[in-house]
Each structure stands twice: as C-alpha cells, then as structure tokens.
TORLUM-532999 format. One record per residue (C-alpha): residue number from 0; residue in one letter; x, y, z. Coordinates in pm, whole numbers. Each point is the difference from the previous one (the first is absolute). Layout:
N
r pos=NUM code=a px=X py=Y pz=Z
...
// end
This chain:
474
r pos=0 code=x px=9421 py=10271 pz=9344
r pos=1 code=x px=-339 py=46 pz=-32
r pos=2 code=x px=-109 py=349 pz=-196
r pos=3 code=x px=-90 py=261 pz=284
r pos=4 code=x px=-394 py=63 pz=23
r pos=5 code=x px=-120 py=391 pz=-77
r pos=6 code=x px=-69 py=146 pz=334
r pos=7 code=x px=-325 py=194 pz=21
r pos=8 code=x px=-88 py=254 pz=268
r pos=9 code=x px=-388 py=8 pz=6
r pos=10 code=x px=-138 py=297 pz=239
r pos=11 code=x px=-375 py=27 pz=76
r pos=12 code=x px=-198 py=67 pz=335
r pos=13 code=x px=-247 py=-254 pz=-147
r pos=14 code=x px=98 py=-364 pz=119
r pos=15 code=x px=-218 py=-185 pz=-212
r pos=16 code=x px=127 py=142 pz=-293
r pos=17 code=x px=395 py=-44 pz=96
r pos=18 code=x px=-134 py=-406 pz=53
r pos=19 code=x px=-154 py=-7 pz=-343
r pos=20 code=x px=241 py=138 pz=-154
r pos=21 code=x px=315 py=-155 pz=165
r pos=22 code=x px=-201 py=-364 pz=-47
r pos=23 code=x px=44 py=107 pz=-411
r pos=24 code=x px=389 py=123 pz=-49
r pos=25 code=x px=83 py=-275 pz=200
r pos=26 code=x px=-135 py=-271 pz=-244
r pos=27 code=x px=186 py=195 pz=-284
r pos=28 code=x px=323 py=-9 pz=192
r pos=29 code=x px=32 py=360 pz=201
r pos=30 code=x px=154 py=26 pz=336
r pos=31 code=x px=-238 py=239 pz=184
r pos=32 code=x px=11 py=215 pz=289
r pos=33 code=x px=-286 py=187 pz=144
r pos=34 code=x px=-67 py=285 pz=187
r pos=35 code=x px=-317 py=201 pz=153
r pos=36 code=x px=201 py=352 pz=98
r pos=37 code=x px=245 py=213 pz=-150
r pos=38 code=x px=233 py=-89 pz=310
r pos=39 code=x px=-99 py=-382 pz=-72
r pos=40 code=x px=119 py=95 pz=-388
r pos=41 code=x px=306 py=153 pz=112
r pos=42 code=x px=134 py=-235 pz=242
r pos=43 code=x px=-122 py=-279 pz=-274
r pos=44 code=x px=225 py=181 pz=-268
r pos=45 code=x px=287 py=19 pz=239
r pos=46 code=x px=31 py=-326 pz=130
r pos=47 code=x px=-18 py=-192 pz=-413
r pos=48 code=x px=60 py=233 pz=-294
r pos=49 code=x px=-366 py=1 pz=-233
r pos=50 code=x px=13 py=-50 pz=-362
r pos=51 code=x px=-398 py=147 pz=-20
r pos=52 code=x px=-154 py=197 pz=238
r pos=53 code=x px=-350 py=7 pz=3
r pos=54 code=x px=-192 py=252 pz=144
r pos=55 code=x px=-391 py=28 pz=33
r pos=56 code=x px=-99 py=345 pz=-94
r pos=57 code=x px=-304 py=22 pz=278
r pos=58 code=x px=222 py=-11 pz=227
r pos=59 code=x px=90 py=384 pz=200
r pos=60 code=x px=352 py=-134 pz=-4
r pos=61 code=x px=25 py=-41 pz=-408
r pos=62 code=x px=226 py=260 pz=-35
r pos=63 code=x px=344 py=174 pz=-178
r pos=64 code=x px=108 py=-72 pz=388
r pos=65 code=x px=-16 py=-365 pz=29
r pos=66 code=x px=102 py=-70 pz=-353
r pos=67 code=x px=327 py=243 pz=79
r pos=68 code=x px=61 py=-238 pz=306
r pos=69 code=x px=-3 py=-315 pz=-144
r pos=70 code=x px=200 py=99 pz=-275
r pos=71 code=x px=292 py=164 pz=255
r pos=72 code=x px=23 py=-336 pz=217
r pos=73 code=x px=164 py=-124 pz=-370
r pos=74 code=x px=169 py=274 pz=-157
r pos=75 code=x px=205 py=-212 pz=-221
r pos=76 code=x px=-280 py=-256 pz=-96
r pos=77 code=x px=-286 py=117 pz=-234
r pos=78 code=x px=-355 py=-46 pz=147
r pos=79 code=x px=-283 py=-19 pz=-272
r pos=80 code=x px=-352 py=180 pz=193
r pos=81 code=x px=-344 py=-42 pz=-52
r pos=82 code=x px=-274 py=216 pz=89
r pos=83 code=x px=-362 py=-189 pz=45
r pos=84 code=x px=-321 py=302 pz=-61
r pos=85 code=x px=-351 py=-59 pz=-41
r pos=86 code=x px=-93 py=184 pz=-255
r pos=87 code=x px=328 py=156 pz=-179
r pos=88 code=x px=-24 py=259 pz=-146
r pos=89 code=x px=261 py=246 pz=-214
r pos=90 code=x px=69 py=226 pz=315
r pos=91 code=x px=22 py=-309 pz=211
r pos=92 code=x px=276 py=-169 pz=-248
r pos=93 code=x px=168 py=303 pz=-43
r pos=94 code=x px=49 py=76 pz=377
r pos=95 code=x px=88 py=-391 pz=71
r pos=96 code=x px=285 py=33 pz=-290
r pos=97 code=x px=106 py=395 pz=215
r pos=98 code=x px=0 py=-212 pz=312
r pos=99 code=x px=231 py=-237 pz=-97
r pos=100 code=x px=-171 py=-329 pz=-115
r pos=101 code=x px=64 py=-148 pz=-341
r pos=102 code=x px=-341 py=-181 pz=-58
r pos=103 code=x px=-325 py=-14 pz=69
r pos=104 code=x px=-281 py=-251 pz=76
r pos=105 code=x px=-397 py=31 pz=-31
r pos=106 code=x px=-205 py=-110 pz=323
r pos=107 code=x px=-126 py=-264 pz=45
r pos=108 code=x px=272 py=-186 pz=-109
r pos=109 code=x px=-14 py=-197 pz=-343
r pos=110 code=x px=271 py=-264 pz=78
r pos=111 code=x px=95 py=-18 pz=-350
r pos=112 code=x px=83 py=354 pz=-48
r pos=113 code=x px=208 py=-22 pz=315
r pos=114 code=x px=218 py=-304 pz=-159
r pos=115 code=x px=9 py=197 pz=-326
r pos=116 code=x px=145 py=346 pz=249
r pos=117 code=x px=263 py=-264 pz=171
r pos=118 code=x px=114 py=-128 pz=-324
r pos=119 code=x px=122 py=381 pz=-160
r pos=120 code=x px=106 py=115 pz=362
r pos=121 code=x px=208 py=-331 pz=-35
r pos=122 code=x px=165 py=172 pz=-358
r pos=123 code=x px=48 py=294 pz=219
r pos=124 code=x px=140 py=-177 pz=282
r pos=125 code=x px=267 py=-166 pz=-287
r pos=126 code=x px=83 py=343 pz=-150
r pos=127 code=x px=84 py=143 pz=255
r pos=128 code=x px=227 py=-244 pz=129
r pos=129 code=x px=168 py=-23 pz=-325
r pos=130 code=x px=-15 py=337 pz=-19
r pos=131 code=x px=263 py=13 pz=397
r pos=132 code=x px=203 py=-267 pz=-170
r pos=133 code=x px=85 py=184 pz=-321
r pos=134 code=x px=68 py=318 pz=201
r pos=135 code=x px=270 py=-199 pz=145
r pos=136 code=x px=0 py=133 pz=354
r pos=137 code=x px=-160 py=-158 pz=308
r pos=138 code=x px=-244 py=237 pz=143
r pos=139 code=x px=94 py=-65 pz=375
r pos=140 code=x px=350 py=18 pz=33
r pos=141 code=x px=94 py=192 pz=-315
r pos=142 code=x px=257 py=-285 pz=-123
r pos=143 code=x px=-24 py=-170 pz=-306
r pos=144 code=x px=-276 py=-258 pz=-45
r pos=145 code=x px=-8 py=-397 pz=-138
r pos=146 code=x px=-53 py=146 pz=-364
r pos=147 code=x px=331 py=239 pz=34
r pos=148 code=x px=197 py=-280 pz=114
r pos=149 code=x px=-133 py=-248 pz=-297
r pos=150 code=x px=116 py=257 pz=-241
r pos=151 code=x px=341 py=64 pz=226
r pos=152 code=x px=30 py=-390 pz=-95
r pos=153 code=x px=-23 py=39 pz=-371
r pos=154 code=x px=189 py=275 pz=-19
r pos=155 code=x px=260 py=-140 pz=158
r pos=156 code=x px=-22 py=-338 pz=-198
r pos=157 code=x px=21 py=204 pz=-329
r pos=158 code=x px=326 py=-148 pz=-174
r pos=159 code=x px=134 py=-189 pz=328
r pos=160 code=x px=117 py=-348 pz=19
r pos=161 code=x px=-14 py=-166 pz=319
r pos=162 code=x px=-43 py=130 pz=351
r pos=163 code=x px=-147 py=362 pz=23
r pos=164 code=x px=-33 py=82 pz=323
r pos=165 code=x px=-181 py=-126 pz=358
r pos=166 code=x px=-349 py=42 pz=100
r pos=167 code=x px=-32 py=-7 pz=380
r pos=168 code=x px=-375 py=24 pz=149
r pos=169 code=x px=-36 py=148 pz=374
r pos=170 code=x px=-313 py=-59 pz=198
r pos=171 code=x px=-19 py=130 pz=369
r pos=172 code=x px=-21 py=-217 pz=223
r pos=173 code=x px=-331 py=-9 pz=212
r pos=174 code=x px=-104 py=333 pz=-148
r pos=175 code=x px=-394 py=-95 pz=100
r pos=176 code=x px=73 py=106 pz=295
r pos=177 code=x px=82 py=381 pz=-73
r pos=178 code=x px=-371 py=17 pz=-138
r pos=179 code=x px=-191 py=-120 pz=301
r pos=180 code=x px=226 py=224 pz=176
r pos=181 code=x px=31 py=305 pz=-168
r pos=182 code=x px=-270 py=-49 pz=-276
r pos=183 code=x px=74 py=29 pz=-385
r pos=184 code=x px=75 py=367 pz=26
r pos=185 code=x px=283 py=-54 pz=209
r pos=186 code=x px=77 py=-320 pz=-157
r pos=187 code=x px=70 py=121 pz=-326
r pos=188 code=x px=186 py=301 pz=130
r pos=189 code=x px=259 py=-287 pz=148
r pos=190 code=x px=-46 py=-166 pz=-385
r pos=191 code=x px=110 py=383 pz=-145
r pos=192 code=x px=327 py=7 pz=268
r pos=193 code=x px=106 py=-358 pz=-87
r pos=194 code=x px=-53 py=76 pz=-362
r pos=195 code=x px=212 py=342 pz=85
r pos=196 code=x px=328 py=-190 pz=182
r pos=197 code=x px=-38 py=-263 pz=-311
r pos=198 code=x px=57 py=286 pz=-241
r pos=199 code=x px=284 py=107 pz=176
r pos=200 code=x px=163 py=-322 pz=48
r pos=201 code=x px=-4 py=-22 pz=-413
r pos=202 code=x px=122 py=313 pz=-81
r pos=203 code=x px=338 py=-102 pz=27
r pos=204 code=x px=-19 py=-343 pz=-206
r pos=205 code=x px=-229 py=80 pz=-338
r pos=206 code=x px=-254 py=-220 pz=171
r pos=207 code=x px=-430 py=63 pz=-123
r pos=208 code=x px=-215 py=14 pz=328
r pos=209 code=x px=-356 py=-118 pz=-83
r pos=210 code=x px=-282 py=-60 pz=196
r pos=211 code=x px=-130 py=-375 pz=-13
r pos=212 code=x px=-372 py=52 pz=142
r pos=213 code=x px=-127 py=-12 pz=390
r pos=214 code=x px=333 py=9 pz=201
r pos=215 code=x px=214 py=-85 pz=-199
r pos=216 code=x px=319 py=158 pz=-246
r pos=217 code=x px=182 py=-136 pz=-266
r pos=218 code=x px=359 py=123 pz=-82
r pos=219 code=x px=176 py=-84 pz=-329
r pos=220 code=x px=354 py=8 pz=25
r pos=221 code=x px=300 py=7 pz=-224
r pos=222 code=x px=143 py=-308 pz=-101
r pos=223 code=x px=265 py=-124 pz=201
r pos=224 code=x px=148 py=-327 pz=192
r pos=225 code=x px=-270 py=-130 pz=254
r pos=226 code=x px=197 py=77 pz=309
r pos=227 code=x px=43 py=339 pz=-85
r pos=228 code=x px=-434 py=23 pz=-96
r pos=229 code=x px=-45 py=-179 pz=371
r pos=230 code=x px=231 py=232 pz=169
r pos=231 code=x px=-175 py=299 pz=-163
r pos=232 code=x px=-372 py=-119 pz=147
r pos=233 code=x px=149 py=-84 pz=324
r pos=234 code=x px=101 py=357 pz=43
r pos=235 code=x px=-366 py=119 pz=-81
r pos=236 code=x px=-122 py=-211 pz=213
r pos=237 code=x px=251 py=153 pz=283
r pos=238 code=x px=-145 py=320 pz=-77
r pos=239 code=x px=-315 py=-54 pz=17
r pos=240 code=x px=41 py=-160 pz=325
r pos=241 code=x px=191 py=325 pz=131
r pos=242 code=x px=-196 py=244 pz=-159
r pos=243 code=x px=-150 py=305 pz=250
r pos=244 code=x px=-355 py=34 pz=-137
r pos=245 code=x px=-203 py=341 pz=48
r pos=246 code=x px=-362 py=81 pz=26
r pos=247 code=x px=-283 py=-273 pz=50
r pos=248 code=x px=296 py=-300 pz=-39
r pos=249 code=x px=242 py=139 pz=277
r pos=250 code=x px=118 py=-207 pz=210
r pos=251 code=x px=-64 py=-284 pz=-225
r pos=252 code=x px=297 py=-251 pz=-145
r pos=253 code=x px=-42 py=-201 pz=-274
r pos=254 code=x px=143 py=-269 pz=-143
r pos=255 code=x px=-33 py=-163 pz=-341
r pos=256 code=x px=29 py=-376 pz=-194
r pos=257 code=x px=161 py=3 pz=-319
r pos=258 code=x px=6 py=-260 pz=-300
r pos=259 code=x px=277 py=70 pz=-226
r pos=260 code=x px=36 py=-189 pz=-362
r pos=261 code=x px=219 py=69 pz=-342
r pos=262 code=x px=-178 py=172 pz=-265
r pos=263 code=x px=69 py=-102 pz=-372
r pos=264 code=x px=-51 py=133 pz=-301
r pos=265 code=x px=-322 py=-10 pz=-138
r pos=266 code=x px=-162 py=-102 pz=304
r pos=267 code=x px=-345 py=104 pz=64
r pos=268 code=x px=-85 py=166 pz=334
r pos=269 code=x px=-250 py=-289 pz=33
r pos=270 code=x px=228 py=-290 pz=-35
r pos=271 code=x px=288 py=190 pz=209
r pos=272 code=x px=-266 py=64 pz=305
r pos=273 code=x px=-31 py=-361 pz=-2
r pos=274 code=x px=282 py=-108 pz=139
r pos=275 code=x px=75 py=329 pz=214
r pos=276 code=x px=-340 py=-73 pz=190
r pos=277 code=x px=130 py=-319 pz=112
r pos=278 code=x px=349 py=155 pz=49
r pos=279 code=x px=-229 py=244 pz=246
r pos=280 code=x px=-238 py=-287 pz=168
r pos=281 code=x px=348 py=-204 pz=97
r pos=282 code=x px=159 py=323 pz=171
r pos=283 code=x px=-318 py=-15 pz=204
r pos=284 code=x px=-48 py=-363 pz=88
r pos=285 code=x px=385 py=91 pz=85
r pos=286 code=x px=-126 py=277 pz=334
r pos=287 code=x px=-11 py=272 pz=-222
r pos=288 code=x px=205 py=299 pz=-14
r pos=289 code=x px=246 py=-137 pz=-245
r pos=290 code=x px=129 py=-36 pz=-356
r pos=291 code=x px=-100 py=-340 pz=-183
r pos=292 code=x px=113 py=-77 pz=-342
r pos=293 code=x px=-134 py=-239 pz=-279
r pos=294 code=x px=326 py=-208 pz=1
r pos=295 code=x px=-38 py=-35 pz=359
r pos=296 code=x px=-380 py=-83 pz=-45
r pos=297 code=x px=136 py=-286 pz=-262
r pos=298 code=x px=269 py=-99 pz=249
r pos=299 code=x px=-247 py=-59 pz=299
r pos=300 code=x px=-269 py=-207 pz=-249
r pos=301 code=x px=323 py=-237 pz=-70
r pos=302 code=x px=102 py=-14 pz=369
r pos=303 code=x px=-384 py=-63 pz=78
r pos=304 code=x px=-5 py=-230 pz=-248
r pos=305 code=x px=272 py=-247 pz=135
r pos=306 code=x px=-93 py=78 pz=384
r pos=307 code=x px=-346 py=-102 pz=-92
r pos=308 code=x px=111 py=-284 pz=-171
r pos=309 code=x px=-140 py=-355 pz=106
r pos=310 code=x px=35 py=-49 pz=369
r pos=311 code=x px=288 py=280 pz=74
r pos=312 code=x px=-287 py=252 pz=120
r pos=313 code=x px=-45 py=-251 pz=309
r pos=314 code=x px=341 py=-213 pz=3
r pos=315 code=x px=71 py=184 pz=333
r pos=316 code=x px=-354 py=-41 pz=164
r pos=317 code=x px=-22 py=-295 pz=260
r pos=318 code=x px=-317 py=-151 pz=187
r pos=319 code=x px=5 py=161 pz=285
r pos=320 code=x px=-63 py=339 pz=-242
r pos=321 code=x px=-333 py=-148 pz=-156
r pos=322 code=x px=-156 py=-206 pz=339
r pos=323 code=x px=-277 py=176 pz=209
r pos=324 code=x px=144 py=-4 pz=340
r pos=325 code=x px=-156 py=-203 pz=243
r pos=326 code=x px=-219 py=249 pz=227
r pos=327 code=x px=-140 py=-354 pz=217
r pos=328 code=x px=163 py=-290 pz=88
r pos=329 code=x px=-220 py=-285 pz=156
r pos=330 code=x px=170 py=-221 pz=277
r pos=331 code=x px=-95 py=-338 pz=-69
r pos=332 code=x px=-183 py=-99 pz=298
r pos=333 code=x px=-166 py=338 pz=-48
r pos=334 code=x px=-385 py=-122 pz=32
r pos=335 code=x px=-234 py=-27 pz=-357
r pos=336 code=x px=-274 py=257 pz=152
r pos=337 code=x px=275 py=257 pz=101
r pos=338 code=x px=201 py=-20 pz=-333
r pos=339 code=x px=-301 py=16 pz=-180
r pos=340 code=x px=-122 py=313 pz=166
r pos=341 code=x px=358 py=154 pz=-59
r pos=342 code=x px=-31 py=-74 pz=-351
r pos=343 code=x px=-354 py=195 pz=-56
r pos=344 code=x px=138 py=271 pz=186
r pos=345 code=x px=336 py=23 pz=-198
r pos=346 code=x px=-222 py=-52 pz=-340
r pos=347 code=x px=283 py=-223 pz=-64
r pos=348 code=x px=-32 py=-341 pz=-241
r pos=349 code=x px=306 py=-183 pz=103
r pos=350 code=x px=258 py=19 pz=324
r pos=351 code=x px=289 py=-227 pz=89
r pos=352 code=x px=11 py=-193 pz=328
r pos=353 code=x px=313 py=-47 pz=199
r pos=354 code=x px=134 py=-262 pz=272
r pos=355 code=x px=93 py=155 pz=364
r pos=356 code=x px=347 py=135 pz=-168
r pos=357 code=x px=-173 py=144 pz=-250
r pos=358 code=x px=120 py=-168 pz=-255
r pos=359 code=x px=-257 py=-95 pz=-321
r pos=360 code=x px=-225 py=-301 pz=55
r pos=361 code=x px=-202 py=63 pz=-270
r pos=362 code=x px=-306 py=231 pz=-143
r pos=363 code=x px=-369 py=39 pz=119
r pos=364 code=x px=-302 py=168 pz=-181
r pos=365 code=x px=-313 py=163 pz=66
r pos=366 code=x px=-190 py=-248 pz=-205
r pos=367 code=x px=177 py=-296 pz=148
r pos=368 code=x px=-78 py=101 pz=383
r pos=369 code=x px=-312 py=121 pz=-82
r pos=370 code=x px=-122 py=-375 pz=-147
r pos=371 code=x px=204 py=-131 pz=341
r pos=372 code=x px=-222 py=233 pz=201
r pos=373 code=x px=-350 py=-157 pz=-177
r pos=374 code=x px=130 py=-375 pz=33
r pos=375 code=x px=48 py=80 pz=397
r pos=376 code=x px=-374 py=115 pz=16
r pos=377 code=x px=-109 py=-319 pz=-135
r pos=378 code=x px=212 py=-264 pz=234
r pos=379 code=x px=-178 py=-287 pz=143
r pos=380 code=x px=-21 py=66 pz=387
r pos=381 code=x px=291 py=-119 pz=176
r pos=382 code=x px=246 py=172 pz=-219
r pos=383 code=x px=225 py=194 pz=62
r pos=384 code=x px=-171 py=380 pz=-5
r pos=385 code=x px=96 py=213 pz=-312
r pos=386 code=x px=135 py=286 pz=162
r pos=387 code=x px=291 py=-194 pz=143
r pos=388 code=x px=89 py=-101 pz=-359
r pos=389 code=x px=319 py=138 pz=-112
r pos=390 code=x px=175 py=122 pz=-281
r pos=391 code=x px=292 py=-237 pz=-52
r pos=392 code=x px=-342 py=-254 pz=-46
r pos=393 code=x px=-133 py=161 pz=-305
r pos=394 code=x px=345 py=203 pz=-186
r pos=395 code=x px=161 py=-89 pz=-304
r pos=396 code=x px=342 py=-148 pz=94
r pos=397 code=x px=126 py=-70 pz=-364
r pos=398 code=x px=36 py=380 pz=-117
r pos=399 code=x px=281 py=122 pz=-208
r pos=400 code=x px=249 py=236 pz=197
r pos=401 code=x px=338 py=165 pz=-187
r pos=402 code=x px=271 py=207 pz=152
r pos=403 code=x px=-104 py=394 pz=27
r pos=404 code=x px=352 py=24 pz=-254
r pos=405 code=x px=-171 py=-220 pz=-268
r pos=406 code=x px=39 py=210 pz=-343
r pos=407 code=x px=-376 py=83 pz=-155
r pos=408 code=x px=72 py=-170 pz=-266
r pos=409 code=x px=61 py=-348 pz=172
r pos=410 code=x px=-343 py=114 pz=177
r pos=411 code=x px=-152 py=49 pz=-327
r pos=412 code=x px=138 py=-318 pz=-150
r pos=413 code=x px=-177 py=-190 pz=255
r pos=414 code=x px=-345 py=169 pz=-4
r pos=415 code=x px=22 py=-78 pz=-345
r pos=416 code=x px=138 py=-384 pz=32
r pos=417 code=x px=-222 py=-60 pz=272
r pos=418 code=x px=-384 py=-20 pz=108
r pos=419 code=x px=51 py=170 pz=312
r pos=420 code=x px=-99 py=346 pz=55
r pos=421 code=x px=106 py=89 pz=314
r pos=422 code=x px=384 py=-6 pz=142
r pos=423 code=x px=151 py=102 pz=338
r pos=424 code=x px=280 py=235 pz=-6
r pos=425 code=x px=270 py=-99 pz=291
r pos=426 code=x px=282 py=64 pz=206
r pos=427 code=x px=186 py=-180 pz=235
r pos=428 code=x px=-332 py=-244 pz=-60
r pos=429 code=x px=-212 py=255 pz=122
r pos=430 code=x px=-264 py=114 pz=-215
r pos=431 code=x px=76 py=398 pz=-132
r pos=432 code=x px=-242 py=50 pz=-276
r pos=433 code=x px=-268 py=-216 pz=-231
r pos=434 code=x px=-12 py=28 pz=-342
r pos=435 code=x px=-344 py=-50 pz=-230
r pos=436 code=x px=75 py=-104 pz=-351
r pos=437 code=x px=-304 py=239 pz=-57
r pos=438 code=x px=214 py=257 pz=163
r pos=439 code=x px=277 py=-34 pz=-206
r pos=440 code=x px=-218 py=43 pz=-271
r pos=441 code=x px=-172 py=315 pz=132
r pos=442 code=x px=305 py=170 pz=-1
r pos=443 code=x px=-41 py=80 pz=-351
r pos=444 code=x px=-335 py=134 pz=0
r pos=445 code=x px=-50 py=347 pz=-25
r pos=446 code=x px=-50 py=199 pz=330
r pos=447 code=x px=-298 py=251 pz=30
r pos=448 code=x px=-113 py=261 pz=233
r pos=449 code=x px=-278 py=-197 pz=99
r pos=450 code=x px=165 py=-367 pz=9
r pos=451 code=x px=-27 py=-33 pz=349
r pos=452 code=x px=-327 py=175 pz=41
r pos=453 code=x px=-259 py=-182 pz=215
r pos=454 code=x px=-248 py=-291 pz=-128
r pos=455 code=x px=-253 py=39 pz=236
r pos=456 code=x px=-152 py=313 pz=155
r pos=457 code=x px=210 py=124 pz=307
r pos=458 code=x px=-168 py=9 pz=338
r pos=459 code=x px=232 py=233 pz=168
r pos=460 code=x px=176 py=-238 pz=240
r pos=461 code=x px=367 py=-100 pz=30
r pos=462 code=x px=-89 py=-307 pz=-251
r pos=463 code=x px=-13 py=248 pz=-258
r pos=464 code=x px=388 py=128 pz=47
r pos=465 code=x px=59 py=-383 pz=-119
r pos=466 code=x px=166 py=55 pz=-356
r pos=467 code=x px=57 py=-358 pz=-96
r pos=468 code=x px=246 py=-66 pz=-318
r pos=469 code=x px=-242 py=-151 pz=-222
r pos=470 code=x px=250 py=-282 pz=-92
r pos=471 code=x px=27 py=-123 pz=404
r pos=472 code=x px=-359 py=8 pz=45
r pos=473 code=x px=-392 py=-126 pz=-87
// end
C-alpha cells in the first residue's frame, strides 16, 4: 500500500489565503482540509483525524477553545497545532504555547518556514507514536497494543522449538455502520465492551488480548491442536453475538470474522500477520461471521486451482446459457419497410425469420433490409412497388443454427474453426436464442457501472428506456 498522506487541518476566515496555501502542501504531498469557522474546524476534525492543525491567529475564533476541540474528537491520536500571528511577539508565543498549540508561524506566510514547521511536527508526530507503542497499552480500549503482542511473540519463542501458540485476528463485521449511527463516541464505547467480553473470554485459557488498530483485535493463544484453537474462536464469536450491550451500543449485536493461523518460533509479528490477514479476508468472502483458518485458506487455493483448471469452470455451461434471447422474430413474408421499422425501433442488428409454424427460415438484418429498401426506390416503373417486398426476398437462408443443449465449448470450437460470427440457438427447429462470436467474447470483459450508460444525449422519450447489449447491437 501506498504510505498514508499527513492530513492538515487549515482554519482561516480568509478564503484566498486557505486557496494559496492548500494549492502549496498539496504539491509537497499533504492531504488538506479546510475550514472558515470554529464549527467548520470541529466538524472537519471529527469527520478525518488531523495530523496539523493550522490556525490563523486574526481570526476571533484562534483560541485555547478550538484547539481543545480538535484535539478531543482524537483523544488517542496526537495532533501537532500551529498558531499563524502577525507580528509575534513574546506574550503572543507564550499565550499560544498556554493555549495549547505547539508551534507557531509568522504572517504572511513564508512557505519555506511552514515546510521547515511540518517537517519537526512530523518528529513529533513519530515520537509520540512510538512513544503509545512502547507504553504497551492501546489508548482506546485499555488492552494491549501491536508492540505488546510483538514482544508476547518473542517471549514466548525464547528457547521453544516448534509450534508456540495461535494468533487469531477478529474484525467486526460492518462496524462502519455503528459510526454513522452513533458517531465515534459511541462507536468506540461498543470497541471498549467488545474489547471487555474478549478479556473475559481469555481469562480462562492464558490467551494475550491485543488490539490490532481500527476495529479490529488480535488474540494470541496457547499452543494447541487446530480444532481445539477453532473451537476456542468460535465460542468468542458466540459471545459476541449474544452479548447485552449498555449505554450508547444497547441494543446493538455484533458479530465478528476471524483468521486464525499457527504461530512458530521465531516468527515475527510481521511475517505471522501475513498469512492471518488472508486467513481473515477468506472468512469474509465466506458471509462473514465465522472462523477461517490458513490450512483451510491453502485447501480452497488447491480446490480453486483444479476447479479452475482448463475448461472445468464451464464444462457444465450449454448454449442456451450464453445466447441473447430472441426479443423479435420476423415472419418471413413480413414486408421489408415494416421489418425495417421494427428493427430501428428495437435498436436491434440482427433477428431471425420464421415460416408460418414458426420454425427458423433463416436470419435478416438491419443493414440488409435497409439496402433492400433503397434498391425498391430506384425500380424502373412497372415493377413491382418496394413496399410489397418481403423478407424471405432479402434474408440469409444459409445461417448456422445448433441445439439450445450444445456444450459452450463445441460453440466456442466453432467460432473459432469458422468465419461465421453469428449462430442461431434452437429448439424443436425453432429459433431460442442468437449467439455473436463478439458476444462470446464480451463475456470476459470487465463490467463497469457505467457500461451500459447512454452514447448519445437522452431526449426523455420511451427510446431512451432502450438499454441495448452492446454485443446485439450497432
């Protein structure tokens, strides 16, 4: 992954100067936010933690108050502030260090004294996180952090041989959710009661309860057979899912994924979150709310593996699963004039025509009528007129046609033998279905939002409900 940008908060009633200044920390790299108000600050602060806040010092709102405020919406992330003055002076420094800011910048702004303030509020930013780490204790649930764990690890791997334990990582599931609903404040009080029936589930079975980062926990447990580590998660999982939750969260359930992997000794925490990460994305590609294991993840890649193997994936899948059904069928003494008009109206390229049973006589386009319809204008007088021309006159007869039980890969076989690129799917010799060789080969492109999305402006009329596949039409 890419390395996260430093967020800056930059607060000043004076637009021109939040452009001018944004314009520069975004060439050297900063994500930043802006805001006119205190409120604006606040609600700024609260919605995307700041690394720097920067606050101009003309403003009425440049106080100990907003500085406070920001720092609250983040109590367990450090916040570096800036103060912009004038003309600063001792008194002024001294009372923007009382207030609560770190640093200080002279107005106007020189733009290389700001980069220089970034860069050491940067070594502050780093201290203080190592700083949490070596404290060992996560600030928001009170459990023990990524840095405890690593040295649980080593610890543990001091003069062992083999297995030493199991690490399992939990993340609840769809936990988003609980912060647009009952904002981080609430949102971390349900983190601090999950965190709570974790540490009770482990009290019993010498198991570490860490906290991973965001929503998510990490357990070490003791070593043991894998049925017994899976059991042991499963019942966490049951608890959380039963647990009676008080304050902002009640009422709330919750439910967790968990990626569970063997732990050896003298593993690093690094290499060992790894594979318990992908343990953790396969319980959720699996509906979530379960207990997914690394064998198992190596067991599905094999099974995967020989499933996706050449042609299994489709050896089931027959033509009448891959042909665009046929929304118009043409009778063959259908006029040209009519079946052309059908065809504009339908948008469609291609239709086959049928005898009086029904049955499939052979396949008409919009180009072919359409060059029918010119050659009628243009008859010598005496002939016959154009509109009585009909369709059976100017259709392809000769078109290939296979059983609606033909296996895709006989279908692709002939696309591939063949220079034909259109086929009629039948049954009973009645036409079901066409098939575009460029259809078949737009099946493995790469569907977006906006694949079907109009080529022309829309005019408001029933024409515009027309959604074409691409593959069937102009």
């Amino acid at each position: 992954m890419p390395p996260r940008p430093f967020t800056v908060l930059l607060v000043s009633p004076d637009r021109l100067h939040l452009r001018r200044v944004t314009r520069f920390l975004d060439v050297f790299g900063y994500d930043v936010r802006q805001a006119t108000s205190a409120s604006q600050a606040q609600a700024a602060a609260a919605a995307a933690h700041p690394d720097f806040l920067i606050v101009d010092g003309t403003a009425s709102f440049a106080d100990s108050a907003l500085c406070q405020a920001v720092r609250r919406s983040w109590p367990s992330r450090p916040t570096y502030s800036l103060l912009m003055v004038e003309r600063p002076e001792v008194g002024d420094l001294t009372a923007a260090l009382e207030a609560g800011f770190d640093d200080f910048l002279a107005l106007p702004v020189a733009f290389g004294e700001l980069l220089a303030r970034l860069r050491a509020g940067a070594r502050w930013l780093a201290y203080e996180t190592r700083l949490a780490e070596q404290s060992g204790v996560d600030p928001r649930t009170g459990l023990a952090n990524r840095a405890a764990l690593a040295s649980a690890l080593t610890q543990r791997s001091k003069g062992a041989a083999g297995a030493i334990g199991w690490l399992a990582l939990l993340d609840l599931d769809y936990f988003q959710r609980v912060v647009d609903q009952l904002g981080r404040g609430g949102a971390e009080e349900l983190l601090r009661q999950a965190a709570q029936i974790l540490q009770r589930a482990a009290q019993d079975s010498a198991a570490l309860v860490a906290a991973w980062g965001d929503d998510q926990f990490a357990v070490l447990l003791p070593a043991s057979d894998e049925a017994r580590a899976k059991s042991w998660c499963q019942q966490v999982l049951s608890s959380l899912a039963g647990a009676t939750l008080a304050g902002p969260a009640a009422g709330w359930s919750l439910t967790a994924s968990c990626g569970l992997t063997e732990v050896a000794a003298g593993e690093a925490l690094e290499v060992v979150a790894v594979r318990v990460q992908r343990a953790l994305a396969l319980a959720k590609a699996s509906g979530r709310d379960c207990v997914v294991s690394t064998s198992e993840v190596d067991r599905e890649a094999e099974a995967w593996a020989a499933l996706a193997a050449e042609g299994q994936l489709f050896q089931t899948t027959l033509a009448r699963d891959v042909m665009h059904p046929c929304p118009l069928l043409l009778p063959a003494d259908e006029t040209v004039e009519l079946a052309y008009s059908l065809l504009v109206q339908t948008g469609l390229a291609q239709v086959p025509v049928v005898d009086a049973e029904g049955r499939l006589v052979g396949v008409v386009g919009r180009d072919q009528l359409a060059a029918a319809r010119l050659r009628g204008r243009v008859r010598p007088a005496g002939s016959a007129h154009s509109s009585l021309r009909l369709v059976r006159q100017v259709m392809t007869a000769d078109v290939p046609r296979f059983e609606e039980t033909m296996p895709l890969a006989e279908l692709l076989e002939f696309f591939t033998d063949e220079t034909a690129t259109l086929a009629v799917i039948v049954r009973d010799k009645r036409p079901r279905g066409l098939v575009h060789c460029h259809a078949l080969a737009a099946l493995n492109e790469r569907l977006t939002a906006d694949h079907f999305v109009a080529s022309r402006p829309l005019a408001g009329t029933s024409d515009d409900l027309l959604v074409p596949d691409l593959a069937m039409a102009d």
